[in-house]
DSSP file (Angstrom, degrees, kcal/mol; ACC not computed):
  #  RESIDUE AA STRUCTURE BP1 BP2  ACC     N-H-->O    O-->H-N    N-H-->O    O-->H-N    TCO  KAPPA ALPHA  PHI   PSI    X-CA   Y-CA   Z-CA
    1    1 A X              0   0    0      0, 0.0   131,-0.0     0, 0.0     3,-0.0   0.000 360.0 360.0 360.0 111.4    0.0    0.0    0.0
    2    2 A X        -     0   0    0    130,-0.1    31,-0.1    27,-0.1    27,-0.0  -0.213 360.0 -89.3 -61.1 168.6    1.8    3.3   -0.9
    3    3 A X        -     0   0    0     29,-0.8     2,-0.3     1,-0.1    29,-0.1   0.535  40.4-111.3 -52.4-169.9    2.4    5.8    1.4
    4    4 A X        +     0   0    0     28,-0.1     2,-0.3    -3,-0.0    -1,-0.1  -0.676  57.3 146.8-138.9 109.2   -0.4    8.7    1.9
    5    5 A X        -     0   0    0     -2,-0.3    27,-0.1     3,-0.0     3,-0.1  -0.949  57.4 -98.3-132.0 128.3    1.1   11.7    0.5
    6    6 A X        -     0   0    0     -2,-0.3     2,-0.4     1,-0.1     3,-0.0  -0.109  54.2-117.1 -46.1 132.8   -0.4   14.9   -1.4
    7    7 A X        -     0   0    0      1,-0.1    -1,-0.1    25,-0.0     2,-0.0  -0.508  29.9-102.2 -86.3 153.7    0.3   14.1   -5.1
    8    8 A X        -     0   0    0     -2,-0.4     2,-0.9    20,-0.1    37,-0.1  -0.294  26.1-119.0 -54.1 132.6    2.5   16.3   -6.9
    9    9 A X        -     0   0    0     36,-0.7    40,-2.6    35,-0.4     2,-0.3  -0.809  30.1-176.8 -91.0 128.7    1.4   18.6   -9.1
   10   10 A X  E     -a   49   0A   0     -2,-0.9     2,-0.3    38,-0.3    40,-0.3  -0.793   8.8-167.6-114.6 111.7    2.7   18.1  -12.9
   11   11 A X  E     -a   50   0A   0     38,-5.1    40,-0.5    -2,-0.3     2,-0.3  -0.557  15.7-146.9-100.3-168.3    1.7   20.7  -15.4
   12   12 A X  E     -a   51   0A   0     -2,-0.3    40,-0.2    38,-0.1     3,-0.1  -0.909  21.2-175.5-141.8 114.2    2.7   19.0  -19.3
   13   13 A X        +     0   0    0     38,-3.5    39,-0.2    -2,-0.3    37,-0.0   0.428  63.3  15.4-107.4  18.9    3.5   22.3  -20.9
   14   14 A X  S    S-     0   0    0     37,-0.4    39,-0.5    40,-0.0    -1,-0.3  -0.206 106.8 -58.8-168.6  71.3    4.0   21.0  -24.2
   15   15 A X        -     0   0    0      1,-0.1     2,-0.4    -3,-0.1    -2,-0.1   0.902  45.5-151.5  78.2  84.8    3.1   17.4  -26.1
   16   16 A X    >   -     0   0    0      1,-0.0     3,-1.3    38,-0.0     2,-0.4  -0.734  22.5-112.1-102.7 146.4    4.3   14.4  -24.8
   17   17 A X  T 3  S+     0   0    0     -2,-0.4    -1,-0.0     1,-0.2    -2,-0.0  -0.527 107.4  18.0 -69.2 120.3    5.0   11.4  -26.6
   18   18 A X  T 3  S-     0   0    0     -2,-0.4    -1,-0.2     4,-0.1     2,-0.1   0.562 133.7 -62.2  83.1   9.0    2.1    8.6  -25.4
   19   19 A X    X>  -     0   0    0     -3,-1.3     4,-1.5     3,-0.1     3,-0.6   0.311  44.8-108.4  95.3 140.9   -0.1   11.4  -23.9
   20   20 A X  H 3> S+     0   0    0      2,-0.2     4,-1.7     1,-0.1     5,-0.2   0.881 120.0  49.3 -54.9 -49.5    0.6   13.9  -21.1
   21   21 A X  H 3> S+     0   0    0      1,-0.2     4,-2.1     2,-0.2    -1,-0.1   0.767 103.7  51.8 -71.9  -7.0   -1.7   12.1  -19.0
   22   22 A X  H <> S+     0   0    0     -3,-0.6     4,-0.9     2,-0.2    -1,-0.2   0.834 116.9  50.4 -90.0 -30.0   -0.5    8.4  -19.5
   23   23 A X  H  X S+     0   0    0     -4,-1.5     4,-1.5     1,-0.2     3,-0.3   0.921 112.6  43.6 -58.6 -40.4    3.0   10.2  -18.5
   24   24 A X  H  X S+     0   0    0     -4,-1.7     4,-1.8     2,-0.3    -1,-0.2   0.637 108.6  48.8 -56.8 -63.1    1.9   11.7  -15.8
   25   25 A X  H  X S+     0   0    0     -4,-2.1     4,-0.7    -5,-0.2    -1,-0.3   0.503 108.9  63.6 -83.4   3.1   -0.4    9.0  -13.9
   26   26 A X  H  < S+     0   0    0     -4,-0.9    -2,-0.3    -3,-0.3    -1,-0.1   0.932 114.4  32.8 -85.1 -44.0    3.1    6.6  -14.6
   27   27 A X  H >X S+     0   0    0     -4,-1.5     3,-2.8     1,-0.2     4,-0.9   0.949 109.6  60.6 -53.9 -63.8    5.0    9.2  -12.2
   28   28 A X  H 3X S+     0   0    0     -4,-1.8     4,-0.7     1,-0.3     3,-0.3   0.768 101.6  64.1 -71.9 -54.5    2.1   10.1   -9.9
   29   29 A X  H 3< S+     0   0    0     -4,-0.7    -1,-0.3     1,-0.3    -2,-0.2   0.360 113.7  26.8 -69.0   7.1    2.3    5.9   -9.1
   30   30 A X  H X> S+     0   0    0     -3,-2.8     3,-1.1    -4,-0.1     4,-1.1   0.147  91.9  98.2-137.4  13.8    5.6    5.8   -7.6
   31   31 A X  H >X S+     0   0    0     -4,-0.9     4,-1.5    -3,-0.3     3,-0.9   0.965  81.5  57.3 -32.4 -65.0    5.6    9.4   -6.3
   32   32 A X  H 3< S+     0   0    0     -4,-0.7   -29,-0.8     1,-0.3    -1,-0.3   0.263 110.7  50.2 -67.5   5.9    4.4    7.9   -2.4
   33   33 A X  H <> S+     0   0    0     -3,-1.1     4,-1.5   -31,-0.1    -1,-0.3   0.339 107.6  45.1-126.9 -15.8    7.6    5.9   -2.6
   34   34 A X  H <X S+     0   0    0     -4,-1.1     4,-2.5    -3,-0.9    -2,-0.2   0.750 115.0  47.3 -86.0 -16.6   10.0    8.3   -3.5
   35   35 A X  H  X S+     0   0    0     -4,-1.5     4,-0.6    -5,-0.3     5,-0.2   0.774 111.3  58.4 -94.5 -17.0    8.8   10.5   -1.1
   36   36 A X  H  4 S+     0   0    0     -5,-0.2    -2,-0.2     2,-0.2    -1,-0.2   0.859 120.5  23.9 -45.7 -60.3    8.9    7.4    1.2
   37   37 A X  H  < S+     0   0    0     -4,-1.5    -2,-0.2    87,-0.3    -3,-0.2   0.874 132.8  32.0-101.4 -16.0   12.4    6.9    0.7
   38   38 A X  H  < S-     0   0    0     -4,-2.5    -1,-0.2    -5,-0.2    -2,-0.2  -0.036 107.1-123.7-103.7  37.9   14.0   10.2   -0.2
   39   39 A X     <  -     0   0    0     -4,-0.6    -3,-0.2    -6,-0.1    -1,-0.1   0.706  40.1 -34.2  46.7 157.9   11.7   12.3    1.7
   40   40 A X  S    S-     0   0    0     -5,-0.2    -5,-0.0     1,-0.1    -4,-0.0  -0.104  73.7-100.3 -58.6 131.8    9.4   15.1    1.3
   41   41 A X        -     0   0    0      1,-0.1    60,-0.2    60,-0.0    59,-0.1   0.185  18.3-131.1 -17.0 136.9   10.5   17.9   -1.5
   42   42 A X  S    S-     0   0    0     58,-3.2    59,-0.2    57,-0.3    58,-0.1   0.905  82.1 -21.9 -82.5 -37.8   11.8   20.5   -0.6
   43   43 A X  S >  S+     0   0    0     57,-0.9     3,-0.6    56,-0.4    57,-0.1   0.684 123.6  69.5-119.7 -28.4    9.8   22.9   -2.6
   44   44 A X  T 3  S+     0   0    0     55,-0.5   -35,-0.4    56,-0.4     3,-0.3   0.578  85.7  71.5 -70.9 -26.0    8.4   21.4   -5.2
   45   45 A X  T 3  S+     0   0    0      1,-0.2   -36,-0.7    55,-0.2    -1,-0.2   0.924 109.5  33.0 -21.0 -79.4    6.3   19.5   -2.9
   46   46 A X  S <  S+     0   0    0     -3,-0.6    -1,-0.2    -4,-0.1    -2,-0.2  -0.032 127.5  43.0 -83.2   5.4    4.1   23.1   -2.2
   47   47 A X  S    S-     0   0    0     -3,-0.3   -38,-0.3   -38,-0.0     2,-0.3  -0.112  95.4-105.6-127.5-125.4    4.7   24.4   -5.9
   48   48 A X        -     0   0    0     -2,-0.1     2,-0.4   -40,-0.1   -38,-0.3  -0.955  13.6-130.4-155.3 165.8    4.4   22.2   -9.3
   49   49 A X  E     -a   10   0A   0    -40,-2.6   -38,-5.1    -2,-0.3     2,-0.7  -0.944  19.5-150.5-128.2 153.0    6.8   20.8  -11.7
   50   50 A X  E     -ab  11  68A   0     17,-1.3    19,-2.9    -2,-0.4     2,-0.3  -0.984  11.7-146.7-129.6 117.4    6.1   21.6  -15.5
   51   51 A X  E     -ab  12  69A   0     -2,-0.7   -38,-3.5   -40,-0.5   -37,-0.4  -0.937  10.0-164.1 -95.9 126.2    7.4   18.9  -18.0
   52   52 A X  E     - b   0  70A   0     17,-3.5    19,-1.9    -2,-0.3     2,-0.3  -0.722  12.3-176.6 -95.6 134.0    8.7   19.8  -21.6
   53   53 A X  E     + b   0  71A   0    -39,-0.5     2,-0.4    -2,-0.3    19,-0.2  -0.904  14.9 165.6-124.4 122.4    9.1   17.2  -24.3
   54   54 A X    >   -     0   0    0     17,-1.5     3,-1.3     1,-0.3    19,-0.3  -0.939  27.4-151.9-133.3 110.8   10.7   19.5  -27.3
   55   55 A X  T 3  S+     0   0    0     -2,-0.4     2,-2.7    17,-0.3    18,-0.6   0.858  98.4  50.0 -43.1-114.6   12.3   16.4  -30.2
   56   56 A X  T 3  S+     0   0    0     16,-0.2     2,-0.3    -3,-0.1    -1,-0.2  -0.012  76.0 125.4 -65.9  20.2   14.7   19.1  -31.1
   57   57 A X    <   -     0   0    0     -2,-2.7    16,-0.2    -3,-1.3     3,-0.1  -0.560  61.1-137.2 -60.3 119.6   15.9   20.1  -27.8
   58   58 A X  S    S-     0   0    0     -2,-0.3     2,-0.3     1,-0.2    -1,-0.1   0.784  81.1  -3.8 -70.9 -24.3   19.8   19.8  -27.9
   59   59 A X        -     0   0    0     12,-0.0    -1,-0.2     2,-0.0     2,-0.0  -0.987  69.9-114.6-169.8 175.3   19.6   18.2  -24.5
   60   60 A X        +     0   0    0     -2,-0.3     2,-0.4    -3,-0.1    11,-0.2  -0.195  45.8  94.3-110.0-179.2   17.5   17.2  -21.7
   61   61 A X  E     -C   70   0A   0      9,-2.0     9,-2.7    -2,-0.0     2,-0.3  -0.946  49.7 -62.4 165.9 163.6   17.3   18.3  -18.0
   62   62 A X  E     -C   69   0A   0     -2,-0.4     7,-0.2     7,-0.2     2,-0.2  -0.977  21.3-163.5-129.9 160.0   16.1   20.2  -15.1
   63   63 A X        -     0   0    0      5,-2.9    43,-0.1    -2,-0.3     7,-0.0  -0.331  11.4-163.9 -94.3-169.4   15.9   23.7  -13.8
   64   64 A X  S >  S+     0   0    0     -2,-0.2     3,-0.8    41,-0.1    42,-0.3   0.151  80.2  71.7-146.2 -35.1   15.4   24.6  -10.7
   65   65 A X  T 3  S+     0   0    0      1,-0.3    40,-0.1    40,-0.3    41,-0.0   0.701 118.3  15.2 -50.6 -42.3   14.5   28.1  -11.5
   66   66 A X  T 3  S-     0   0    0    -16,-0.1    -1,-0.3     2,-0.1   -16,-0.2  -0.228 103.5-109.7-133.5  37.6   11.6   27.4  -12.9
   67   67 A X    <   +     0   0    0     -3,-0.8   -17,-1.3     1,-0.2     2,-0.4   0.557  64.0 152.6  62.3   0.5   10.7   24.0  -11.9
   68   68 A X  E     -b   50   0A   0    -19,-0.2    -5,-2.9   -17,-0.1     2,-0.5  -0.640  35.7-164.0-103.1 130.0   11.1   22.3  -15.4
   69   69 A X  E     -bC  51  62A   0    -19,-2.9   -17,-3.5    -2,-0.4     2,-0.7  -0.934  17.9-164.7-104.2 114.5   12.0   19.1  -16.5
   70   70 A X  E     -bC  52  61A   0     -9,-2.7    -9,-2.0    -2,-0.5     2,-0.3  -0.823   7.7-178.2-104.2 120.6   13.0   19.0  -20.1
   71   71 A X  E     -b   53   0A   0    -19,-1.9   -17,-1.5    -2,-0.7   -14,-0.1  -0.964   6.0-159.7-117.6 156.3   13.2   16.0  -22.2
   72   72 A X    >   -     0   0    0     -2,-0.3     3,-0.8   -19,-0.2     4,-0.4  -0.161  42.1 -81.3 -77.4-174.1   14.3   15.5  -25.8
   73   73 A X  G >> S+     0   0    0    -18,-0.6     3,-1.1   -19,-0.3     4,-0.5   0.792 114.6  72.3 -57.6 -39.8   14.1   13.2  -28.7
   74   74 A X  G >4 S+     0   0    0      1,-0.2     3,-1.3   -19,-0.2    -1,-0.2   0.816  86.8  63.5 -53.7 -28.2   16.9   11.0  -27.3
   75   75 A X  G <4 S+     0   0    0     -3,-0.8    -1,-0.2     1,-0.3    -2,-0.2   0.557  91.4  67.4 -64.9 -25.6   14.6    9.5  -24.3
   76   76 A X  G <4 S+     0   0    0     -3,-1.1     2,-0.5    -4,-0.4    -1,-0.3   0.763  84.8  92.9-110.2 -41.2   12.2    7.9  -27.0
   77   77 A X    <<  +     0   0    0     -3,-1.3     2,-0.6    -4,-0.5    -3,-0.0  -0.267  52.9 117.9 -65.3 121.3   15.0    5.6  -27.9
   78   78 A X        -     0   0    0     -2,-0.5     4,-0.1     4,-0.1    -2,-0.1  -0.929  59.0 -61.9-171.8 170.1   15.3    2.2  -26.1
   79   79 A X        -     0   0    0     -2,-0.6     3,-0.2     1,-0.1     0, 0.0  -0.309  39.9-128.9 -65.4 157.5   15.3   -1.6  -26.5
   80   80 A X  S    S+     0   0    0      1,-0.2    -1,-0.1     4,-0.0     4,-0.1   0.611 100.0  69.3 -72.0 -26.5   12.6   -3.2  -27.8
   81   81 A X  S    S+     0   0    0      2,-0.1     2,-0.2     0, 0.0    -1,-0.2   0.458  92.2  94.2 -84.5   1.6   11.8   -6.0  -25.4
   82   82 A X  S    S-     0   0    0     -3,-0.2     2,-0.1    -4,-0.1     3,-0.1  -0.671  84.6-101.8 -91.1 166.6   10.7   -2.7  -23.0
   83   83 A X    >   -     0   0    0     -2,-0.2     3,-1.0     1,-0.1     4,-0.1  -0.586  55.5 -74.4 -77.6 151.0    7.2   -1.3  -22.8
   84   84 A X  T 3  S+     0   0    0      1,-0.2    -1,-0.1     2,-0.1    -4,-0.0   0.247 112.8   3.3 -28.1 146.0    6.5    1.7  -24.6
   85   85 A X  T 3> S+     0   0    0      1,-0.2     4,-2.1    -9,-0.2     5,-0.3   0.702  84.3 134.7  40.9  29.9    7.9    5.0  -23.1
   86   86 A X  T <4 S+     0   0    0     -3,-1.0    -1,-0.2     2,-0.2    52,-0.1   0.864  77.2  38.0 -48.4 -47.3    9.6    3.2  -20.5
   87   87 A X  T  > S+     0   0    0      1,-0.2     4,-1.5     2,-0.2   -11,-0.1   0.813 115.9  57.9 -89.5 -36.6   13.0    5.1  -20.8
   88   88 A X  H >> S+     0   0    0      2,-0.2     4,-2.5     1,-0.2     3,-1.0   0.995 111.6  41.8 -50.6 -55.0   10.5    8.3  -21.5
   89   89 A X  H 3< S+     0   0    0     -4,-2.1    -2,-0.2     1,-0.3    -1,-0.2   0.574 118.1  49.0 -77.8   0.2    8.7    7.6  -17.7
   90   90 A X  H 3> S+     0   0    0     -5,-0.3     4,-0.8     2,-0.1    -1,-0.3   0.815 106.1  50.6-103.3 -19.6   12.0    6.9  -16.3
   91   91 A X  H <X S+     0   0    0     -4,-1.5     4,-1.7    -3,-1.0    -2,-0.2   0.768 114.8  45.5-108.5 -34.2   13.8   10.0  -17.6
   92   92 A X  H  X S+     0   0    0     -4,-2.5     4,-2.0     1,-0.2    -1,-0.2   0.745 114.5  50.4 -85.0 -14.0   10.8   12.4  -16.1
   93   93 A X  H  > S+     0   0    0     -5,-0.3     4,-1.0     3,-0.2    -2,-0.2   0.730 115.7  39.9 -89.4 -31.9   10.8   10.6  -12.8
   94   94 A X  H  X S+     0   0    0     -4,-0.8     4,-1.5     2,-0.2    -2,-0.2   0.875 116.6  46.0 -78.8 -36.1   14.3   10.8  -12.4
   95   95 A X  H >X S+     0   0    0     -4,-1.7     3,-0.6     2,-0.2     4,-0.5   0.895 114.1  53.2 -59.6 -46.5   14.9   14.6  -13.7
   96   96 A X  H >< S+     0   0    0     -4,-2.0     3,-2.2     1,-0.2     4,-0.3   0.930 106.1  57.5 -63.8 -41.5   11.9   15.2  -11.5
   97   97 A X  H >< S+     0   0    0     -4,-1.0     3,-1.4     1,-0.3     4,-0.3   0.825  97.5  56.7 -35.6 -42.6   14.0   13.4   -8.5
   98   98 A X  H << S+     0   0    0     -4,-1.5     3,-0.5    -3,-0.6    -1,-0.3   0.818  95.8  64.9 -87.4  -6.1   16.6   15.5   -8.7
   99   99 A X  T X< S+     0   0    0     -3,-2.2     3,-1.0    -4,-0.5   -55,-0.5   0.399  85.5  82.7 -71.6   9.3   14.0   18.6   -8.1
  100  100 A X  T <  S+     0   0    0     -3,-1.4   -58,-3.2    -4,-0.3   -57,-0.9   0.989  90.2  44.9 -56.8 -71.2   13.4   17.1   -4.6
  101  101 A X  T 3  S+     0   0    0     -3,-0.5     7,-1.8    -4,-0.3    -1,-0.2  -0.224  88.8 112.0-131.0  15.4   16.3   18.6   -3.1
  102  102 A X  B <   -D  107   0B   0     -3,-1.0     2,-0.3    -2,-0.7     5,-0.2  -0.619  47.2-160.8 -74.2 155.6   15.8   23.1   -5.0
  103  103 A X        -     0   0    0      3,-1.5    -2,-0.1     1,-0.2   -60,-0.1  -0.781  58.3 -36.3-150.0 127.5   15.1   25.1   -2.4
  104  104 A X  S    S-     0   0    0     -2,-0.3     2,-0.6     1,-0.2    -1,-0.2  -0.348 128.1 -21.4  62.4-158.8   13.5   28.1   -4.1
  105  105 A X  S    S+     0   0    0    -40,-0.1     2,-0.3    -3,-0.1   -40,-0.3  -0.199 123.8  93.3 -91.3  42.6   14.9   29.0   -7.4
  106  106 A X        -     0   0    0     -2,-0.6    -3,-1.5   -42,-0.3     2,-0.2  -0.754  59.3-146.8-147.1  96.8   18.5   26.9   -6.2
  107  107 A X  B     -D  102   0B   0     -2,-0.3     2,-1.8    -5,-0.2    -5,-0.2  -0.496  24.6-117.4 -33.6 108.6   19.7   23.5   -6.7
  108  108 A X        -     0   0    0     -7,-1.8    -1,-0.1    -2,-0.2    -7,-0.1  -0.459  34.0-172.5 -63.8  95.4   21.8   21.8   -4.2
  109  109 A X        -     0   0    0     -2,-1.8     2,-0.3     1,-0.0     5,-0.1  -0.224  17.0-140.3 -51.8 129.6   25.2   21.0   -5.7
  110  110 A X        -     0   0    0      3,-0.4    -1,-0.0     1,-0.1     7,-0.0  -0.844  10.8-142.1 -97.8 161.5   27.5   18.9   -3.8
  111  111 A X  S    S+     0   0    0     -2,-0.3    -1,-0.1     1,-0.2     3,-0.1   0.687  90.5  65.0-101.9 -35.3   30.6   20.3   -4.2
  112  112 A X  S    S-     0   0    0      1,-0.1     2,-0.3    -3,-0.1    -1,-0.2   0.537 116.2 -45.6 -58.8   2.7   32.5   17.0   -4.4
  113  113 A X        -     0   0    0      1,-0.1    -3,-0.4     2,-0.1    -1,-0.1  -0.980  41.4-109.9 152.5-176.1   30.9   15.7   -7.7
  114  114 A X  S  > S+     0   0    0     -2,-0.3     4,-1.0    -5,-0.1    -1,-0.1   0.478 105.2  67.4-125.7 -16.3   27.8   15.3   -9.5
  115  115 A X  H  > S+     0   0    0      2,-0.3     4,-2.4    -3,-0.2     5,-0.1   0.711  89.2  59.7 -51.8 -46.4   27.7   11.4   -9.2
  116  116 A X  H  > S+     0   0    0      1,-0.2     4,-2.1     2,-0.2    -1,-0.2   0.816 116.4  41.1 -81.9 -31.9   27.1   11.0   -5.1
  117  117 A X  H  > S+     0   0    0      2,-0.2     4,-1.9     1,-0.2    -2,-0.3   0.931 118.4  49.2 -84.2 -33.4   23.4   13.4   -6.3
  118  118 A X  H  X S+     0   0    0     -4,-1.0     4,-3.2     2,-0.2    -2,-0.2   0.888 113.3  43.2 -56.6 -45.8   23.2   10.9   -9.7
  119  119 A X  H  X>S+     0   0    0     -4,-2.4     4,-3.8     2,-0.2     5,-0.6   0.989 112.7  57.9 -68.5 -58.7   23.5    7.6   -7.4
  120  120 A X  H  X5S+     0   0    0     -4,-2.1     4,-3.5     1,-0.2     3,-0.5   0.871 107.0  44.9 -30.8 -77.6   21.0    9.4   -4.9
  121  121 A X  H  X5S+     0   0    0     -4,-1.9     4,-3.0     1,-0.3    -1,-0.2   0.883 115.6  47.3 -61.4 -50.2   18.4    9.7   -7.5
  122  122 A X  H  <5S+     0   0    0     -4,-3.2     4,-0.3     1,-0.2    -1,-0.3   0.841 101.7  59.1 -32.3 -53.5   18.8    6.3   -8.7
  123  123 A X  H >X5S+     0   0    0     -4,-3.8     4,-2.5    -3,-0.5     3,-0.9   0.876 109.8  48.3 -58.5 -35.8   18.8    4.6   -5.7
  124  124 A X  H 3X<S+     0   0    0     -4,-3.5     4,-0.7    -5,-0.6   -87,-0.3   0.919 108.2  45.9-101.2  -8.6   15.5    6.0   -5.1
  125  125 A X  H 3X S+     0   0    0     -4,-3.0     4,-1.5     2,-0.2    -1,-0.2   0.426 112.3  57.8 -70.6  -0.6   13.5    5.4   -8.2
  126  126 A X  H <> S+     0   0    0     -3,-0.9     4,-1.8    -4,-0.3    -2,-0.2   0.842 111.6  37.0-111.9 -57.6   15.0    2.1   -7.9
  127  127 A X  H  X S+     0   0    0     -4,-2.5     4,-1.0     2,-0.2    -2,-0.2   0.712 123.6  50.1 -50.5 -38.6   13.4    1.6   -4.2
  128  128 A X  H >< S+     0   0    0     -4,-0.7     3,-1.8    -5,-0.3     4,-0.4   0.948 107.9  46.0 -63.8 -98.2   10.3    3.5   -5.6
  129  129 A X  H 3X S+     0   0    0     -4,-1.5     4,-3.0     1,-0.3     6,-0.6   0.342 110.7  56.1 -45.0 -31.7    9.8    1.7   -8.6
  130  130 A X  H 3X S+     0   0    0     -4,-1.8     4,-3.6     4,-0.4     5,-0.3   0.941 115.6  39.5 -24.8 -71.4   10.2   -2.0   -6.5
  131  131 A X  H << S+     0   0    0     -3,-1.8     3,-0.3    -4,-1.0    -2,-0.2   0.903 123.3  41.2 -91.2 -60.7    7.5   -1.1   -4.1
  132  132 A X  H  4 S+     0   0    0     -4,-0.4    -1,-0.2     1,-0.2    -2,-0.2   0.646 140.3   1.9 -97.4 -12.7    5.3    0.5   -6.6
  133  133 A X  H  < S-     0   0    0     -4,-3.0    -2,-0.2    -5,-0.2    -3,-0.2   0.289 101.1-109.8-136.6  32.9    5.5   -1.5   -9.5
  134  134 A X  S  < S+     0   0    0     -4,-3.6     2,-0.7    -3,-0.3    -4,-0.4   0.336  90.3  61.7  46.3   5.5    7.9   -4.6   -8.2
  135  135 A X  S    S-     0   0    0     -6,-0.6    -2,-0.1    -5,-0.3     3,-0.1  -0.950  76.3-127.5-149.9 151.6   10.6   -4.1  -10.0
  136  136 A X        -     0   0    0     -2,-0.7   -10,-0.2     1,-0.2    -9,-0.1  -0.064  53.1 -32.3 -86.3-177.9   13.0   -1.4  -10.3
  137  137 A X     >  -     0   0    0    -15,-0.2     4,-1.5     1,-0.1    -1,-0.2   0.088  34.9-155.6 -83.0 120.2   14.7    1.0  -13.2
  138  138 A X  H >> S+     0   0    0      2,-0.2     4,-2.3   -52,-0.1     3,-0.9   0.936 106.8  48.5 -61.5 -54.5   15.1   -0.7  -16.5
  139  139 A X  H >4 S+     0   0    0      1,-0.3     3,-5.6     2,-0.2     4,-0.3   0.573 111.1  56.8 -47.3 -83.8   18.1    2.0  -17.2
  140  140 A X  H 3> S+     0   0    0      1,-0.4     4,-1.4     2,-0.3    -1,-0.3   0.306 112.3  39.8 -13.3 -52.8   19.2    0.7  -13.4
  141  141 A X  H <X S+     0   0    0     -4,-1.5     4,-1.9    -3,-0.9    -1,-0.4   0.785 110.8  52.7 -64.2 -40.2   19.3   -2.6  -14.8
  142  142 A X  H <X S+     0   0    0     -3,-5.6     4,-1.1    -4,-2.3    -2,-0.3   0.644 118.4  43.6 -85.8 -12.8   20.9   -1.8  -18.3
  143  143 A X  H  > S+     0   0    0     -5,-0.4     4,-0.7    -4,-0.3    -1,-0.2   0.807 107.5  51.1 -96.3 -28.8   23.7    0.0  -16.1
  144  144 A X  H  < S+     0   0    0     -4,-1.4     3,-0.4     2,-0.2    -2,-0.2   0.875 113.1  60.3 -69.7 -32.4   24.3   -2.6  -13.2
  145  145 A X  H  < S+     0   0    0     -4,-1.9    -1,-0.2     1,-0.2    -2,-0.2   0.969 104.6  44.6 -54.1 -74.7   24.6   -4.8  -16.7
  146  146 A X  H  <        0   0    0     -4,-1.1    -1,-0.2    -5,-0.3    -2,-0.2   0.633 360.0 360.0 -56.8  -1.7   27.3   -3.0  -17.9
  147  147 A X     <        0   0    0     -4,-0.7    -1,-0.2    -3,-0.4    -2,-0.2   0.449 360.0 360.0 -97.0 360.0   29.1   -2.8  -15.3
């Protein structure tokens, strides 16, 4: 039984590949378990996060400035033996992860690296995604593979 936590709010300010809404309720269902293990937002919580999909975007992200998670054309690519938009509903669920941790218009940077804040977000979509849909990241998997 997930947690019981206010759901995030998610604007789609632009087109999403597989619907806005199908992205949207795929986040929204391991939300209570990221906030489970990485804890309530820091801001984002009490504000909204606005997701971009722009195909010709030179590269993907988040802001903090404005809340935004941007993805591109690359996201769409991905093995075949996954379900549709898998790598898409992983890529806004992690980008959105790393907005846990703005406060205000300001990302916390560690100053050692960018990796220890990469591993962070992973590990807890990883924990998320277990508990809300039993298994954990396909990327998670395709890296722990390569490795």
């Amino acid at each position: 039984m997930p947690p019981d936590v206010a759901p995030l709010k998610i604007i789609a300010i632009s087109e999403i590949p597989g619907r806005n809404q199908r992205a949207i309720d795929s986040f929204l269902k391991a939300y209570p378990f990221l906030v489970k293990h990485l804890g309530e937002p820091f801001s984002i919580g009490n504000e909204e996060v606005k997701w971009e999909y722009d195909a010709d975007a030179p590269s993907w992200g988040w802001f903090a400035e404005t809340n935004t998670v941007q993805l591109n054309d690359n996201i769409l690519r991905q093995n075949p033996d996954e379900e549709p938009y898998t790598k898409l509903d992983e890529s806004y669920q992690h980008e959105t992860t790393h907005l846990f941790y703005d406060v205000g218009d300001a990302a916390i940077i560690f100053e050692f690296g960018k990796w220890i804040w990469e591993a962070h977000a992973l590990a807890g979509q990883a924990m998320a995604n277990q508990d809300a849909f039993g298994k954990p990241l396909i990327t998670l998997r395709r890296i722990l593979v390569m490795s």
